[in-house]
Phi, psi and omega in degrees: 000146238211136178231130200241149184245138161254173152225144197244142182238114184221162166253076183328327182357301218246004190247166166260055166086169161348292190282114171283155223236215198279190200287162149082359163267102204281166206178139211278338198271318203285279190330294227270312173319317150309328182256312181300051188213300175316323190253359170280334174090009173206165167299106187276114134300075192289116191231162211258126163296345194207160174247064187298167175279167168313076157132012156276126167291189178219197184204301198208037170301128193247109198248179174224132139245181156232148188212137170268010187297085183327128182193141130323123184338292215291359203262313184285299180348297185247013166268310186281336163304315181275009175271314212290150135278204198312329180213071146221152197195138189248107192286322182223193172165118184266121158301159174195097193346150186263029144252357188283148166205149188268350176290286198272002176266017177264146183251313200211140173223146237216115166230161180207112180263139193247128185216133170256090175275114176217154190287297192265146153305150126251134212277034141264008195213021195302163164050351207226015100272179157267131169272115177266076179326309214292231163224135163284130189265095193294335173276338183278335189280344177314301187274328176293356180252355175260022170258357158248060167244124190118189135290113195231157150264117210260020203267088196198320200237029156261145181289178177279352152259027166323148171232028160283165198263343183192136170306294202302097204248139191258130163287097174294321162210126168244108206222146199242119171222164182241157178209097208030227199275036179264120166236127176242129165303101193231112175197135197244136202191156199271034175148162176246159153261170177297154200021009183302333175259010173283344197250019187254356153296291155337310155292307167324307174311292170285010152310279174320325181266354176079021166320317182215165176257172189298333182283034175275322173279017160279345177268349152284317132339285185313323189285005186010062168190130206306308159329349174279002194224160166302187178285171176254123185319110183317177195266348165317305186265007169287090181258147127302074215265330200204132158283133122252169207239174180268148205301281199312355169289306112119076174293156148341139184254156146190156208318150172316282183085171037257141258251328152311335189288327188037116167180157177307162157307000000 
């Protein structure tokens, strides 16, 4: 038996999230297991570094199975691509000790939420930002996004069918940058809660707009419920850019993305 590491490139749009859920729902974990099961010639387990929401993208989703099938990297590759559809698309695949697991052996998982702020939608970028009409106050959402940096109790900005057993989650870096009307949400954490970084988007958002000024999210923290905080941002504008392992796993390195922003790592 044989444990293989992937990395997935998807377009949430068309999905209810990640997980696969009861028949006739469709979820990005059901698809890509129905074509690797085609090209292994048996039933493919897939398991996920992350559980995106309904219409959240990936970049760079790092996922596992195991199979005793024979095949060549370019042989799963591209046999399992010509199963999938159009946007879903599996970019690499790593051989792998069976000690490797891509949920719990992951340290840190990495998103980057995306807002096109312009006066017109734009309708070549549908579905893949949040579209902002007004104008933003870019600096202050700047200084409001390093206040989730650290150890927090993160329940103010979860949803309310969250199933986690406890909030406190450490943010390794949250950082707000504009790159022409592209303004991105870049933030990193040894794990999420549910809607958690659409709804800490959501504060930002009534920052950049004067709704509230920033210390307002310490009174949204201190108050550690979720009425307390704005709304939560849509799924649009959401990626899944990077899972990391600890270096001997020594997965593939590769651009972030989303792959239009085109800028370094």
């Amino acid at each position: 038996m044989q444990r293989y590491a992937i990395g997935i490139e998807f377009c949430g749009t068309n999905y209810r999230g990640w997980q696969t859920q009861q028949a006739g729902i469709l979820s990005i974990q059901e698809t890509l297991e129905h074509s690797l099961s085609k090209v292994a010639n048996h039933p493919v387990v897939l398991h996920g570094a992350g559980r995106t929401d309904a219409g959240v993208h990936a970049t760079n989703m790092v996922a596992h199975f195991d199979s005793a099938s024979e095949r060549s990297d370019y042989g799963w590759i591209r046999g399992t691509n010509s199963q999938l559809p159009d946007d879903i698309s599996i970019q690499w695949i790593q051989r792998m000790d069976m000690a490797f697991h891509a949920r719990f052996k992951a340290t840190a998982r990495r998103y980057r939420y995306v807002i096109y702020q312009a006066a017109q939608k734009p309708a070549l970028l549908y579905r893949q930002v949040t579209h902002v009409r007004h104008p933003l106050d870019i600096k202050a959402m700047q200084h409001a996004a390093l206040k989730f940096e650290g150890t927090h109790n993160f329940e103010s900005f979860r949803a309310a069918a969250c199933q986690s057993n406890q909030p406190v989650r450490h943010v390794k870096h949250c950082r707000f940058t504009a790159h022409g009307p592209f303004l991105v949400l870049d933030i990193e954490a040894d794990g999420f809660l549910h809607h958690m970084v659409r709804n800490i988007v959501g504060c930002l958002l009534d920052v950049g707009q004067g709704v509230h000024d920033i210390d307002h999210i310490d009174q949204i923290f201190a108050a550690e419920d979720r009425k307390a905080a704005g709304i939560t941002a849509p799924a649009d504008g959401l990626y899944f850019i990077q899972a990391t392992y600890p270096e001997h796993f020594q997965l593939p390195q590769v651009m972030l993305g989303p792959q239009w922003l085109n800028w370094p790592n």
